[in-house]
Residue frames as a rotation matrix with the C-alpha (Angstrom) as fourth column:
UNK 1
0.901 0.379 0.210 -4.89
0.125 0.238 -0.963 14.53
-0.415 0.894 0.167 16.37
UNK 2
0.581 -0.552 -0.598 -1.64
-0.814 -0.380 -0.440 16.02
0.016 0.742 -0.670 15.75
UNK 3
-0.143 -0.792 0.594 0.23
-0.744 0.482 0.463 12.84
-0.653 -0.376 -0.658 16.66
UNK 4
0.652 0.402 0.643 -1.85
0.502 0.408 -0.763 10.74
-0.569 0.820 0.064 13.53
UNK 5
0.949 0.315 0.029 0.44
0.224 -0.604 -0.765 12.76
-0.223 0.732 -0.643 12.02
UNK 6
0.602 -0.782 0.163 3.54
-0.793 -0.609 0.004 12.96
0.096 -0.132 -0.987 13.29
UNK 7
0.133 -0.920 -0.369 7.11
-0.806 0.116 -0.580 11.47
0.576 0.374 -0.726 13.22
UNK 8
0.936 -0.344 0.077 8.52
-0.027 0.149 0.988 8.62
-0.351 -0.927 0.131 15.50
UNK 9
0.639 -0.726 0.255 11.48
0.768 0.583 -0.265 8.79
0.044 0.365 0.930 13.52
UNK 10
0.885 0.254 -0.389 14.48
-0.021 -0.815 -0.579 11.12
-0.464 0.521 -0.716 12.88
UNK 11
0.022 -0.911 0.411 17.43
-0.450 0.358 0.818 11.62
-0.893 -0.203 -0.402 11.68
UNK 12
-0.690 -0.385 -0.612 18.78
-0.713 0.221 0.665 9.50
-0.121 0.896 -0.427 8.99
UNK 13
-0.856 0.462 0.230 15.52
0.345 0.844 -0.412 7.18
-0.384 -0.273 -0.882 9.89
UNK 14
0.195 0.712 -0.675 13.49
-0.180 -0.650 -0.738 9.91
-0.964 0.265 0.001 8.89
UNK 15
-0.252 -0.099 -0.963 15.25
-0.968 0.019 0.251 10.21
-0.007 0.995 -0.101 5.38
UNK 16
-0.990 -0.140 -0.026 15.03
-0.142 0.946 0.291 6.18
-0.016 0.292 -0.956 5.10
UNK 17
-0.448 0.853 -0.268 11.47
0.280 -0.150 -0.948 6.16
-0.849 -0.499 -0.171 6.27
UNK 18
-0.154 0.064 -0.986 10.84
-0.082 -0.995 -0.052 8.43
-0.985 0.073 0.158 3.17
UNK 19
-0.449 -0.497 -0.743 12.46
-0.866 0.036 0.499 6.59
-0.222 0.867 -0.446 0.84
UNK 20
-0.827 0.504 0.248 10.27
0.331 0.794 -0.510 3.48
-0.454 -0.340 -0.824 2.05
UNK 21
-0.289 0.837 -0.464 7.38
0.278 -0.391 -0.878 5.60
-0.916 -0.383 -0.120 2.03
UNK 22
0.389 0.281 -0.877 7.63
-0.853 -0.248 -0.458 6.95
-0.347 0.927 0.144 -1.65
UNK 23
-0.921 -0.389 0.012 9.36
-0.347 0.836 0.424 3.29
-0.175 0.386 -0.906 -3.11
UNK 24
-0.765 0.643 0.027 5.92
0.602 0.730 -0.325 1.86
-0.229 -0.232 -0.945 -1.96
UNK 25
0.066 0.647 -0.759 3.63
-0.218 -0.733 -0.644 4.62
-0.974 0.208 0.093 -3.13
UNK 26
-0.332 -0.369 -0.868 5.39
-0.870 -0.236 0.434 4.17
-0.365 0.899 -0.242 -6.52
UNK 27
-0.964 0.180 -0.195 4.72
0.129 0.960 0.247 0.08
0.231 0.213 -0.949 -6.31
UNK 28
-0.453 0.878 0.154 1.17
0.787 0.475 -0.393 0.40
-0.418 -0.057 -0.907 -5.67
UNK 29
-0.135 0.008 -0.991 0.81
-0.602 -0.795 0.076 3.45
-0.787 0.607 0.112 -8.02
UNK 30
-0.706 -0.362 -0.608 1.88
-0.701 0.475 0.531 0.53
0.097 0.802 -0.590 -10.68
UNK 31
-0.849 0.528 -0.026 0.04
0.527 0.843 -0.105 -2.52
-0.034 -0.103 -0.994 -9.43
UNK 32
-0.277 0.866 -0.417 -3.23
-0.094 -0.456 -0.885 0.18
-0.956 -0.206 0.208 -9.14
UNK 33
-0.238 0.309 -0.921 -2.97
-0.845 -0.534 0.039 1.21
-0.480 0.787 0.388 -12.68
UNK 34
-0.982 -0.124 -0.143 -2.46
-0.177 0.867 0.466 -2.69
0.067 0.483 -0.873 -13.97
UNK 35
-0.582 0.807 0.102 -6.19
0.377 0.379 -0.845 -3.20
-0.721 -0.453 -0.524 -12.56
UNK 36
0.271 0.624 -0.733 -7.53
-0.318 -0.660 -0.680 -0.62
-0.909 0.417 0.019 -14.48
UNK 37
-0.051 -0.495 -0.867 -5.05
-0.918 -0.320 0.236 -0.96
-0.394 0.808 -0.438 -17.88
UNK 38
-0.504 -0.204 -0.839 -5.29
-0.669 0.707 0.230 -4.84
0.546 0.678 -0.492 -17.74
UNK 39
-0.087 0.743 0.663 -8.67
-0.987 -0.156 0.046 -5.12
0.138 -0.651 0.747 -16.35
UNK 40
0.728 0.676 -0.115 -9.77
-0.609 0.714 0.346 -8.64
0.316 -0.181 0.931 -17.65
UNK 41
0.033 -0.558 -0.830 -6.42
0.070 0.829 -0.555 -10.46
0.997 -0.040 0.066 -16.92
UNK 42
-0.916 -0.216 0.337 -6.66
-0.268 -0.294 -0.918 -9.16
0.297 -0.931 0.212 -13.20
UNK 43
-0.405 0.795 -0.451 -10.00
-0.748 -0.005 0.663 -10.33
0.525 0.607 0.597 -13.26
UNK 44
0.673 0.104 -0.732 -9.25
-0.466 0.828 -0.311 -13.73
0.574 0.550 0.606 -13.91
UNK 45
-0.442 -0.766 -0.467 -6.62
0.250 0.394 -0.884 -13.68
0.861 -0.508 0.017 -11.45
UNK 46
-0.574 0.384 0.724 -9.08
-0.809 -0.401 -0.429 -12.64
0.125 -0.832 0.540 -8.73
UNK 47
0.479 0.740 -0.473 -11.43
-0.723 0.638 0.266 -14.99
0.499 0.214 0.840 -10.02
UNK 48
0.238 -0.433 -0.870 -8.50
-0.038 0.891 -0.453 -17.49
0.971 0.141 0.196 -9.33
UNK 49
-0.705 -0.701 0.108 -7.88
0.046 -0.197 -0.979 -16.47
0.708 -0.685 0.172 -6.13
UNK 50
-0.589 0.679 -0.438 -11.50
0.797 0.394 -0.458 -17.18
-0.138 -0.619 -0.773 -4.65
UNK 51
-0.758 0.475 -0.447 -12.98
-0.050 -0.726 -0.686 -13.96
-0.650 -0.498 0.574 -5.25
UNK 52
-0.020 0.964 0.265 -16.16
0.551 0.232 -0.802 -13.50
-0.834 0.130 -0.536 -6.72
UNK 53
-0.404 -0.591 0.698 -16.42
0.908 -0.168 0.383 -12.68
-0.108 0.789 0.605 -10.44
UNK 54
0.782 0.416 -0.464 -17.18
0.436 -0.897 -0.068 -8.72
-0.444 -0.149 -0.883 -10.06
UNK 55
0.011 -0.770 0.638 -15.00
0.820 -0.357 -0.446 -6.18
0.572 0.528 0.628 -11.98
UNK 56
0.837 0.242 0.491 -16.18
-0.071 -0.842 0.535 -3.72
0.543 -0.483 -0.687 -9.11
UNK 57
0.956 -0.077 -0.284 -14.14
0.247 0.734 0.633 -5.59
0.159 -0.675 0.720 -7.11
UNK 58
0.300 -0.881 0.365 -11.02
0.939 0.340 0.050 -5.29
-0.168 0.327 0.930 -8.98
UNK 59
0.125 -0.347 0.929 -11.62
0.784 -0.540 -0.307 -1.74
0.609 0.767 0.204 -9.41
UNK 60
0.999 0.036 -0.003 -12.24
0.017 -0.396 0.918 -0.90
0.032 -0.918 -0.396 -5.57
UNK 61
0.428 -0.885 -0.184 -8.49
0.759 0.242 0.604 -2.63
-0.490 -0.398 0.775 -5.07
UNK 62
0.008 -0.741 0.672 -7.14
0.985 -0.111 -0.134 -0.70
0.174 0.663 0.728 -7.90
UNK 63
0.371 0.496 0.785 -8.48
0.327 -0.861 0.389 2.28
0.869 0.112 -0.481 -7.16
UNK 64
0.826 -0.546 -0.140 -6.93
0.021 -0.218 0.976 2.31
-0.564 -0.809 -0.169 -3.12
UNK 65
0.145 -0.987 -0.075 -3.99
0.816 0.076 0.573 1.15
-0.560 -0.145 0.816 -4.11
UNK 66
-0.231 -0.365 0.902 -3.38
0.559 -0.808 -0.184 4.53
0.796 0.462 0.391 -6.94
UNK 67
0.673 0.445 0.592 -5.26
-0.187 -0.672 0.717 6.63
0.716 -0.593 -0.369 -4.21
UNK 68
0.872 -0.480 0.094 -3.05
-0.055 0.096 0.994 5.67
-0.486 -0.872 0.057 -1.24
UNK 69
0.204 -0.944 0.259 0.06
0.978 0.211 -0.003 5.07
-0.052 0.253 0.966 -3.46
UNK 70
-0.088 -0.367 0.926 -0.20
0.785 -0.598 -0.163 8.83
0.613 0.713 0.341 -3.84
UNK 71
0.954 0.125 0.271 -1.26
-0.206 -0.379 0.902 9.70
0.215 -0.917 -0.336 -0.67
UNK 72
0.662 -0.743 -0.096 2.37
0.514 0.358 0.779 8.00
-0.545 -0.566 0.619 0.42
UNK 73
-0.106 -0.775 0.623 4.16
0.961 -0.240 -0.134 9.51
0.253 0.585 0.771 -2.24
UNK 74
0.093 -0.419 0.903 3.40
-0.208 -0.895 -0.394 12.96
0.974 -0.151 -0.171 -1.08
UNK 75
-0.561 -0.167 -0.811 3.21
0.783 0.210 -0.585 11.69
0.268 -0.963 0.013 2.58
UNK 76
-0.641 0.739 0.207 -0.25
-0.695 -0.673 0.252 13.41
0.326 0.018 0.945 2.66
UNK 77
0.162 0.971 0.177 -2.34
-0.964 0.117 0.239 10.78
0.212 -0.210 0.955 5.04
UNK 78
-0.522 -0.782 -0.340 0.46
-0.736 0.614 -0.285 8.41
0.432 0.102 -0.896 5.58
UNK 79
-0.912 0.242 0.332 -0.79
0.005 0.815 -0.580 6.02
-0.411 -0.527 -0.744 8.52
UNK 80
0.063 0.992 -0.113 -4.29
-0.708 -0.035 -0.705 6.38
-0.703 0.125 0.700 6.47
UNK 81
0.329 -0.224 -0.917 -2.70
-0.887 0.258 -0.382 5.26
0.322 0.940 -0.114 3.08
UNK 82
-0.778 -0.543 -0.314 -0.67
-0.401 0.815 -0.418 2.38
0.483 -0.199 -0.853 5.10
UNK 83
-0.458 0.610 0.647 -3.47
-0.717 0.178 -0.674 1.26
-0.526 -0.772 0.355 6.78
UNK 84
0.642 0.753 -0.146 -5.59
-0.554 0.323 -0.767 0.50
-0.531 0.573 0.624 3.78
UNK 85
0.337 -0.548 -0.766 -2.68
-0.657 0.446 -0.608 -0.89
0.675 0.708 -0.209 1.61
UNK 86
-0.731 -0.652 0.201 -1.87
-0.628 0.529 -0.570 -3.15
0.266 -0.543 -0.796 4.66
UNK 87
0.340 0.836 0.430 -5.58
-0.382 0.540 -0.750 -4.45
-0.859 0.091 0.503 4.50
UNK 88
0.612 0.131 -0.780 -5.08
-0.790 0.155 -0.594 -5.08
0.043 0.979 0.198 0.63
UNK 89
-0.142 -0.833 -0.535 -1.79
-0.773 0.431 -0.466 -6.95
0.619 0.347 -0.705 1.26
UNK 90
-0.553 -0.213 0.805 -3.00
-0.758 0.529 -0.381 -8.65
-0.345 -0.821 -0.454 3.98
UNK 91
0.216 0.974 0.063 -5.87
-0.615 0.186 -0.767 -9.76
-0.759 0.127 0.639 1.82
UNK 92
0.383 -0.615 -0.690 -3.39
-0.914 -0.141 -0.381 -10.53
0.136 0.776 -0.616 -0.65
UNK 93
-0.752 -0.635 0.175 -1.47
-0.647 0.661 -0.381 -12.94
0.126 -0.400 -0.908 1.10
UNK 94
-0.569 0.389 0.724 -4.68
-0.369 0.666 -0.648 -14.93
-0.735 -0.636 -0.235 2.64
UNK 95
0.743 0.641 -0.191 -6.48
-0.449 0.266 -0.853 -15.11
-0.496 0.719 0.486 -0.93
UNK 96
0.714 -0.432 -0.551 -3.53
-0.656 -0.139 -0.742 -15.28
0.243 0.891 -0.383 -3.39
UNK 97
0.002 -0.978 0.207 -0.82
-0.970 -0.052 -0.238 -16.34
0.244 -0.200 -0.949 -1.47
UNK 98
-0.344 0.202 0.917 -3.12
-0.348 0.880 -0.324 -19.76
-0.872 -0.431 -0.233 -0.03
UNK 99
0.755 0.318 0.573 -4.46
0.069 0.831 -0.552 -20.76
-0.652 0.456 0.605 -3.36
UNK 100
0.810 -0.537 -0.234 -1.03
-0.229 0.077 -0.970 -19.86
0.539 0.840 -0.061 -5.85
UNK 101
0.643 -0.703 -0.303 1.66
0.316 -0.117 0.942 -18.89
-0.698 -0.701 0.147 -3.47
UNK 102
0.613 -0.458 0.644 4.61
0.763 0.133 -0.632 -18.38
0.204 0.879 0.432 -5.30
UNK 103
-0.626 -0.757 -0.189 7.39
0.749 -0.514 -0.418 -15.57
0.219 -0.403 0.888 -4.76
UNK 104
-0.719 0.315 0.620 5.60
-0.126 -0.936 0.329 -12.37
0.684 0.159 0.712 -5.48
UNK 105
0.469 0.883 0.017 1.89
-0.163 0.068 0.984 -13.55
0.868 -0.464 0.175 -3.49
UNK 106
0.881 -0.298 -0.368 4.33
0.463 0.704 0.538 -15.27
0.099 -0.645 0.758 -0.39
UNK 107
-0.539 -0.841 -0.049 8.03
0.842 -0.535 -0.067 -12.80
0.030 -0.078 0.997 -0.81
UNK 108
-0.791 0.010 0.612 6.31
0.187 -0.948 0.258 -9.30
0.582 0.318 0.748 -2.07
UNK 109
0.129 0.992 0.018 2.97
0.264 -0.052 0.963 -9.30
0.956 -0.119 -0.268 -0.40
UNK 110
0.569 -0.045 -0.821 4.26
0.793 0.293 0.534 -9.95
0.217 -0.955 0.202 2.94
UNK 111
-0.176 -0.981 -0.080 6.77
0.939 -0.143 -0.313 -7.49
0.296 -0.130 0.946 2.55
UNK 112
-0.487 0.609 0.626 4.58
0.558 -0.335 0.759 -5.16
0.672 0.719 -0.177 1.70
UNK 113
0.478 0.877 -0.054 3.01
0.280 -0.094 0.955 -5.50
0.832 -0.472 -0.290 4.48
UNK 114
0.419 -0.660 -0.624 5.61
0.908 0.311 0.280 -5.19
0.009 -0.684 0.730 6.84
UNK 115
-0.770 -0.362 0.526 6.40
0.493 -0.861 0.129 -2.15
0.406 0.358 0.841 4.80
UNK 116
-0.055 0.721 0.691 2.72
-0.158 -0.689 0.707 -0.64
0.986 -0.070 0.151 5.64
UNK 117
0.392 0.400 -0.829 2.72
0.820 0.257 0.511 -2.12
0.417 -0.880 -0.227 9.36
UNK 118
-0.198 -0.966 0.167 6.19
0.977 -0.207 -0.042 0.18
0.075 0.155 0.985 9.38
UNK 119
-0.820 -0.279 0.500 4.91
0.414 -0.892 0.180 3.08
0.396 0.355 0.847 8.11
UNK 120
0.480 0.877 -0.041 1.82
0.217 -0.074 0.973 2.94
0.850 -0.476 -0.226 10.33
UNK 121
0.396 -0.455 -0.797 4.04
0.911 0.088 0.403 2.96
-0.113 -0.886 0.449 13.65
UNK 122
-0.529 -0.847 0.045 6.89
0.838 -0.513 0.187 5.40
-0.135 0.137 0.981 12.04
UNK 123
0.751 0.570 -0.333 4.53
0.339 -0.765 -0.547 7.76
-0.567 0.298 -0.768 10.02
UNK 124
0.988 0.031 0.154 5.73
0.157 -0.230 -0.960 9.47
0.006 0.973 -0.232 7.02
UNK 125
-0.040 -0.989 -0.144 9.54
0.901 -0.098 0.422 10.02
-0.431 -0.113 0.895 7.93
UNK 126
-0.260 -0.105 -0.960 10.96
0.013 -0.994 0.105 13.42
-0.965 0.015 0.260 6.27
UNK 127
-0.920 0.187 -0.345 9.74
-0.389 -0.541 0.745 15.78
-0.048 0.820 0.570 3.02
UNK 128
-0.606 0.795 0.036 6.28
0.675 0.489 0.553 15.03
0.421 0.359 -0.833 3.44
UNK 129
-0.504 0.437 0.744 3.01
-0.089 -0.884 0.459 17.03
0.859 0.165 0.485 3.92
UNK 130
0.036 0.285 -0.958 2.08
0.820 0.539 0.191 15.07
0.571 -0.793 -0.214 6.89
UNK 131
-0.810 -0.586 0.010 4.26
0.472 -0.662 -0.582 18.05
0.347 -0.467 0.813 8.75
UNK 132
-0.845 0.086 0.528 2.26
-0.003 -0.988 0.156 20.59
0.535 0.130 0.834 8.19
UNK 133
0.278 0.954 -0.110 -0.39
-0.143 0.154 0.978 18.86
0.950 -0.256 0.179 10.26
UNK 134
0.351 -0.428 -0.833 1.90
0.605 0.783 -0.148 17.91
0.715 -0.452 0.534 12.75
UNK 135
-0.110 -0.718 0.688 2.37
0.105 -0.697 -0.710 20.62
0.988 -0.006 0.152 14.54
């Protein structure tokens, strides 16, 4: 179990890792709250994007993404928090990204993801609570 926890990184990879790790916490910290704060226009953009018209829906997403964005910011359940937020983005990309595309659904999404495949392999890099499990 401890290895769900631990490092493959160190070093100045570790600090970079980190800085990954809490960047992306912060960006889906934001995009979470937008669900909630600007429920019906997110909505409407699900709607557009094929999904079925449910505000649960919108509040399941919004809800991981603040929950895992803060799970990454302390690096408290990293490869848990990337997991799920690498579903979302992936989900992203195959809803959004095939019926709008555009930079952000087709540039950010993907990255995104790339960022959470990352931080699934790497695990939390350094200053995180992961450690303390890691022993």
């Amino acid at each position: 179990m401890h290895t769900f926890f631990a490092n493959r990184v160190t070093g100045r990879a570790a600090a970079a890792t980190a800085a990954l790790r809490v960047f992306s916490g912060i960006f889906f910290v934001f995009f979470g709250i937008l669900k909630f704060t600007m429920h019906e226009f997110e909505l409407s953009e699900f709607i557009l994007y094929g999904f079925p018209d449910s505000s649960l829906i919108v509040y399941l997403v919004g809800l991981l993404e603040v929950v895992a964005g803060l799970m990454l910011i302390a690096g408290a359940g990293t490869r848990l928090a990337a997991l799920g937020l690498a579903v979302v983005m992936a989900g992203a990309i195959l809803t959004a990204g095939v019926r709008v595309g555009g930079w952000f659904h087709l540039g950010v999404a993907p990255t995104m993801l790339v960022a959470m495949l990352y931080l699934l392999w790497a695990g939390p890099g350094s200053r995180a609570l992961d450690a303390r499990f890691a022993v």
